[in-house]
C-alpha positions in Angstrom: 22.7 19.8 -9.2 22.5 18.7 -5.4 25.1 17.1 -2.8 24.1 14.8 0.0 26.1 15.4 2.9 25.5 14.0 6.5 24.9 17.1 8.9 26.7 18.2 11.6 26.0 20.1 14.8 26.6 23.4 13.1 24.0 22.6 10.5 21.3 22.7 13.4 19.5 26.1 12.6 18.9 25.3 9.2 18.2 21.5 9.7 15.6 23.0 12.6 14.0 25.5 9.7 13.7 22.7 7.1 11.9 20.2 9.2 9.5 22.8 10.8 8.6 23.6 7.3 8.1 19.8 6.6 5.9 19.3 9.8 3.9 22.4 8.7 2.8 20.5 5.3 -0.6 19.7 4.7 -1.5 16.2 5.2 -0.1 13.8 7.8 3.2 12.3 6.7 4.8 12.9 10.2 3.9 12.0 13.7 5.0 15.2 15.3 3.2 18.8 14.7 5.5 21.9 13.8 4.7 23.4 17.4 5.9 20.6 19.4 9.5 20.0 17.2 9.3 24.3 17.6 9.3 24.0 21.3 12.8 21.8 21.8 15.8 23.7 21.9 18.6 23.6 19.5 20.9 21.2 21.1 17.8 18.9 20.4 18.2 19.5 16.7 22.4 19.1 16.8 21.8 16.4 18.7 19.6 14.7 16.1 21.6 15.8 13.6 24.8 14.4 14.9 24.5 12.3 17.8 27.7 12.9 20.3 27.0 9.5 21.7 26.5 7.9 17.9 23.2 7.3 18.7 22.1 8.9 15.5 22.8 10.9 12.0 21.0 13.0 9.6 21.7 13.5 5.9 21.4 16.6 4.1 20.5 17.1 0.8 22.0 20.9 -0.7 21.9 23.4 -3.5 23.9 26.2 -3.7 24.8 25.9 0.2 21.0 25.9 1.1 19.6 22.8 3.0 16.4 21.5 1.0 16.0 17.7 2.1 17.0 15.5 4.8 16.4 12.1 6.4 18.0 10.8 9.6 18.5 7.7 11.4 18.1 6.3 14.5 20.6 3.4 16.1 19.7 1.7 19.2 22.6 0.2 22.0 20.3 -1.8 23.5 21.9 -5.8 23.2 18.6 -7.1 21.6 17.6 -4.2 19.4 20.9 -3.0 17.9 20.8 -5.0 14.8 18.4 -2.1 13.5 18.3 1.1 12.3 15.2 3.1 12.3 15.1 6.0 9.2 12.6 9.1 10.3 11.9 12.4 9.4 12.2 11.8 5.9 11.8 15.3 3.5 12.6 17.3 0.3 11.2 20.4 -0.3 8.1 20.5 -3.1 10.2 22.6 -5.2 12.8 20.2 -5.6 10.8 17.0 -5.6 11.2 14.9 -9.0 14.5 15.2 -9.6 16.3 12.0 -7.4 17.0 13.4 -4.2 14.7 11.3 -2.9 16.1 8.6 -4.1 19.8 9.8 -3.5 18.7 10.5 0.3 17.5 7.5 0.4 20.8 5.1 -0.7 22.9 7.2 1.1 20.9 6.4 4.9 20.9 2.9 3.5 24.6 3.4 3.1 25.1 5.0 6.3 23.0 2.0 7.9 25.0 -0.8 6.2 28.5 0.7 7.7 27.6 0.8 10.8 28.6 -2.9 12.6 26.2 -5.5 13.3 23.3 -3.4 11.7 21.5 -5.7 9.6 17.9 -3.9 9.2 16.1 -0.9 8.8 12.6 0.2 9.6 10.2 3.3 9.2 6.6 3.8 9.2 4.7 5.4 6.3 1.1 7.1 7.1 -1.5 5.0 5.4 -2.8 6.3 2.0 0.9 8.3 1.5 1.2 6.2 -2.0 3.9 8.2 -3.1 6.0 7.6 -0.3 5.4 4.2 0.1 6.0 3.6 -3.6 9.7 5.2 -3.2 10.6 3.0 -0.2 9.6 0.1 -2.2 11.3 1.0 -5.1 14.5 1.4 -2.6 14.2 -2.2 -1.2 11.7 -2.1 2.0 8.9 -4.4 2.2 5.7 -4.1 4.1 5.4 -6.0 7.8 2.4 -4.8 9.3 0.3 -2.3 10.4 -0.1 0.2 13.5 -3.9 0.7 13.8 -4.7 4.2 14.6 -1.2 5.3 14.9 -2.2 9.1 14.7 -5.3 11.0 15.3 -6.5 15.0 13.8 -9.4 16.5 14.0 -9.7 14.7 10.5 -9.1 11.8 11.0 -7.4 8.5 13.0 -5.0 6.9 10.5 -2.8 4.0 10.7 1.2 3.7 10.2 2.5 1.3 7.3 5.7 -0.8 8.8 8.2 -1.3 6.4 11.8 -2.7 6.8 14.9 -3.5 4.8 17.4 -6.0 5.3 20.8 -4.9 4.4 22.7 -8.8 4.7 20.3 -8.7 1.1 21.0 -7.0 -2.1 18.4 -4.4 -2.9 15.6 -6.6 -5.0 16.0 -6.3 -9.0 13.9 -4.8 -11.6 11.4 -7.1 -12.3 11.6 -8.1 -16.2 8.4 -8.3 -18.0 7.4 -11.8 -18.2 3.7 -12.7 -19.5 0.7 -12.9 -17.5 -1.2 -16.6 -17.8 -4.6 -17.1 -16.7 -6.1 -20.2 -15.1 -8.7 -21.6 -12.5 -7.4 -21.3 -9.0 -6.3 -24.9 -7.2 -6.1 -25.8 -3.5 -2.8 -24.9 -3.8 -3.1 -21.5 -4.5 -5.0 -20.6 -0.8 -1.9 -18.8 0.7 -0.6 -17.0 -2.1 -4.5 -15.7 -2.8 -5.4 -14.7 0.5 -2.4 -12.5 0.7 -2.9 -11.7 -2.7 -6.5 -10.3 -1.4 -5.7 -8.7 1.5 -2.8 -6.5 -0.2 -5.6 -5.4 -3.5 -8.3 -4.7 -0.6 -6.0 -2.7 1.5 -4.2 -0.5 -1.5 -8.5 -0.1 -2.7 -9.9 0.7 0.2 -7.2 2.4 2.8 -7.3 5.9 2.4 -10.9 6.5 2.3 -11.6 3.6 5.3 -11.1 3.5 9.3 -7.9 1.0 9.6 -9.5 -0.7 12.2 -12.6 -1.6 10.1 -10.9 -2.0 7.2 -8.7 -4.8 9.1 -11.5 -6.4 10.5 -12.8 -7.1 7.1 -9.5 -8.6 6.1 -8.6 -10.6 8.8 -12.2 -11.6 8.7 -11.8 -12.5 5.0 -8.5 -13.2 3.9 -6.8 -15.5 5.4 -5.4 -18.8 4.0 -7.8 -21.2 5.8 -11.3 -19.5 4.1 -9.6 -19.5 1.2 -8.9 -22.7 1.3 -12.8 -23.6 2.1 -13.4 -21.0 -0.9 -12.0 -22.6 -3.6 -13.7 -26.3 -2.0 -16.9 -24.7 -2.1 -18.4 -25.8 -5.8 -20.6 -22.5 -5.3 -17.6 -20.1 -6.1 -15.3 -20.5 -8.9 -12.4 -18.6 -9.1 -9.5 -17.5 -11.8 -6.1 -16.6 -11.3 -3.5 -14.4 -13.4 -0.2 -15.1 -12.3 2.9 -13.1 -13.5 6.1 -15.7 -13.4 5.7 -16.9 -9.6 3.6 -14.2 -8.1 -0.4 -13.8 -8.5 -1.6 -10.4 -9.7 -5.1 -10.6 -10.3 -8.2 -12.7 -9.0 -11.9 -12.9 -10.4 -14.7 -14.8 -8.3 -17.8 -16.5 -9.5 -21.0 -16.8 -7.0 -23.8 -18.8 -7.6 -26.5 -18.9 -5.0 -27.0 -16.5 -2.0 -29.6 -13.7 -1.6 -29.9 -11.9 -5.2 -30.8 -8.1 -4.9 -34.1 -7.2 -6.1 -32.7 -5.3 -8.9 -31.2 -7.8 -10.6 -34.0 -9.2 -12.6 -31.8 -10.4 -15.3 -32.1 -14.2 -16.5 -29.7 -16.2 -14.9 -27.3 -14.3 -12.9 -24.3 -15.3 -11.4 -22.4 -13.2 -8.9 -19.1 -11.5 -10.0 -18.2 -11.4 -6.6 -14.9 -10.4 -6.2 -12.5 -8.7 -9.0 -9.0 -7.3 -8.3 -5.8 -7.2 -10.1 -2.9 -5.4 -8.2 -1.6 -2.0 -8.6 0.9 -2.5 -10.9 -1.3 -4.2 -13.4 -3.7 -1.0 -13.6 -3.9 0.0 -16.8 -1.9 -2.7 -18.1 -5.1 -4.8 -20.1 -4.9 -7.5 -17.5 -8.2 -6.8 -16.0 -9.7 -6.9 -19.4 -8.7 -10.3 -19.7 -9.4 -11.4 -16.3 -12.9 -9.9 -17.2 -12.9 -12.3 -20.5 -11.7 -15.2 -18.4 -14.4 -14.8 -16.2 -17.2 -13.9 -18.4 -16.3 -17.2 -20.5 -16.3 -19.1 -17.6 -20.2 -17.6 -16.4 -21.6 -18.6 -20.0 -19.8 -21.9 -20.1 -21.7 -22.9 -16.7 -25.0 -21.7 -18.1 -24.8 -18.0 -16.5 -26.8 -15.3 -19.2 -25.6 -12.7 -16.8 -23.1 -11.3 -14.4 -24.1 -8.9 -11.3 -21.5 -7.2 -8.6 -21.5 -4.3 -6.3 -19.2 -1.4 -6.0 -18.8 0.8 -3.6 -19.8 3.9 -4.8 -16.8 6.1 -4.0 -14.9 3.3 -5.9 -14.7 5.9 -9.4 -11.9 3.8 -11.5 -13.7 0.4 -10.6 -17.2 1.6 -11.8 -15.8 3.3 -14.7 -13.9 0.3 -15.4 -17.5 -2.2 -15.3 -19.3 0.7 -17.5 -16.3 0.5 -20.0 -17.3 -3.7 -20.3 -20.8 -3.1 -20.6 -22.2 -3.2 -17.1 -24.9 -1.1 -15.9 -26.2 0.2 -12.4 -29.2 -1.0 -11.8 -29.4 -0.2 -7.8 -27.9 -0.3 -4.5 -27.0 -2.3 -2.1 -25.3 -2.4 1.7 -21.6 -3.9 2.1 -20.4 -3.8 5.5 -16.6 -3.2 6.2 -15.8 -3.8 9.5 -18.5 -1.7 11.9 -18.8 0.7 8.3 -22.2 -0.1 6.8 -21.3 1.5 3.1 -23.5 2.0 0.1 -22.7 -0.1 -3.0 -23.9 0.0 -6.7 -25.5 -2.6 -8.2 -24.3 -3.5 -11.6 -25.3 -6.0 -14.4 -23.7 -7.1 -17.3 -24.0 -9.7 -19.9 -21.8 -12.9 -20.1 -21.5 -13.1 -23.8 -22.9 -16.2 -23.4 
């Protein structure tokens, strides 16, 4: 069992010990290093733990008198920015990960938040590729708003910070319930819900192994409503829709025409030229279906084969293709951003 408690000022040596040991994690879920937060002095940490001035309050999250998570929050005075709240330093310790406090950390900042007067949001930033962490904030009401390029650099690597924010004049959104998943052509209609649609599935692909600022060069390039609207007026591409209720959760793209790599010596190809179904829908069947859908629609239109590329770090996608009969066949280039990448080349039969 655990209590969440906020902190005091008393509480700063252990609150000071807990988040040097969460700075000192591997990875790069904070913005500060352990050896700057090591250098403030205490008062910094009392300070931040319970703000004399109100300007901000941590939680603590306890077992047997021992402090093993924490999150605080931030309030601003300032006339045009005190309607938010910004939640930082967010931590439980590995062994005691899995069992809610998380969660229970969480609500109770959210809580804190919501009592305080004339705070109507709350923000953070999540490193980009943290799934995990991202996936709890969701789960707790926060929505994604953007994107800090570059937000922090290592030795390792420059990565970007997720902005996410949740209002609090809103109830927390409701479990979804299961409602079926109908497939059908796209329409011009559907050009603003698919390019969002597309730029969310390319950036939860493709952002932890990629450079955000090529990664959002592609997308922006891509993805916005305006080429999808020429897109789906283009009689070249055909493309198919699944749609859960009112949302879309999956896209498939037929080609026909453009340069055909030299390895695809198959009669009558047709590109598959873009396949995604979201992250929630992983595993589900839908892309099976989607891949039906599509392949139906190739042999209908007189298309013996289908050929794609995949990049070749892209393990559950290739798998996925080999699993519905596909085969490599060769490489190609794709270019993401100023990233010239290497890219299977796969074929497979339309059934048709």
């Amino acid at each position: 069992m655990f209590t969440i408690a906020k902190l005091t000022a008393q509480d700063a040596p252990a609150y000071r010990a807990l988040m040097l040991e969460a700075y000192a994690q591997p990875g790069d879920a904070f913005t500060s290093t352990a050896e700057e937060r090591a250098a403030l002095p205490l008062s910094w940490w009392a300070q931040r733990a319970a703000a004399a001035d109100g300007s901000g309050l941590a939680l603590g999250a306890w077992v047997d008198n021992t402090l093993v998570g924490s999150v605080a929050l931030e309030f601003s005075s300032r006339a045009k920015t005190r309607h938010r709240a910004h939640l930082v330093g967010m931590y439980v310790q590995p062994a005691h990960q899995g069992q809610g406090m998380a969660r229970a950390l969480m609500q109770a900042a959210l809580a804190e938040a919501a009592a305080r007067p004339g705070v109507r949001w709350v923000t953070l930033t999540v490193t980009e590729g943290n799934a995990r962490a991202q996936r709890l904030y969701e789960s707790c009401g926060f929505r994604v708003f953007g994107l800090e390029p570059e937000a922090i650099c290592t030795d390792r690597a420059c990565l970007g910070k997720v902005q996410m924010g949740c209002p609090l004049d809103l109830p927390p959104p409701a479990p979804r319930a299961a409602q079926p998943v109908l497939l059908r052509p796209a329409v011009a209609g559907d050009a603003t819900a698919l390019a969002a649609l597309a730029a969310r599935c390319f950036h939860d692909t493709y952002a932890a192994d990629n450079r955000p600022e090529d990664l959002w060069a592609y997308i922006t390039a891509h993805f916005h409503p305006a080429q999808q609207q020429a897109e789906l007026a283009d009689p070249a591409l055909r493309t198919w829709l699944a749609e859960e209720g009112d949302r879309l959760v999956g896209f498939a793209q037929l080609a026909w025409g453009g340069e055909l790599p030299a390895a695809v010596t198959q009669d009558r190809p047709v590109a598959l030229h873009r396949f995604y179904v979201t992250r929630e829908q992983q595993g589900a069947g839908l892309a099976g279906r989607l891949m039906t859908a599509i392949r139906q629609e190739a042999a209908q239109a007189g298309a013996g084969h289908l050929w794609l590329s995949v990049w070749e770090r892209n393990a559950r996608a290739i798998a996925f293709y080999r699993k519905c009969g596909f085969d490599a066949v060769g490489h190609t280039t794709f270019e993401v951003g100023a990233d010239r990448q290497r890219d299977w080349v796969m074929v497979g039969p339309t059934g048709g």
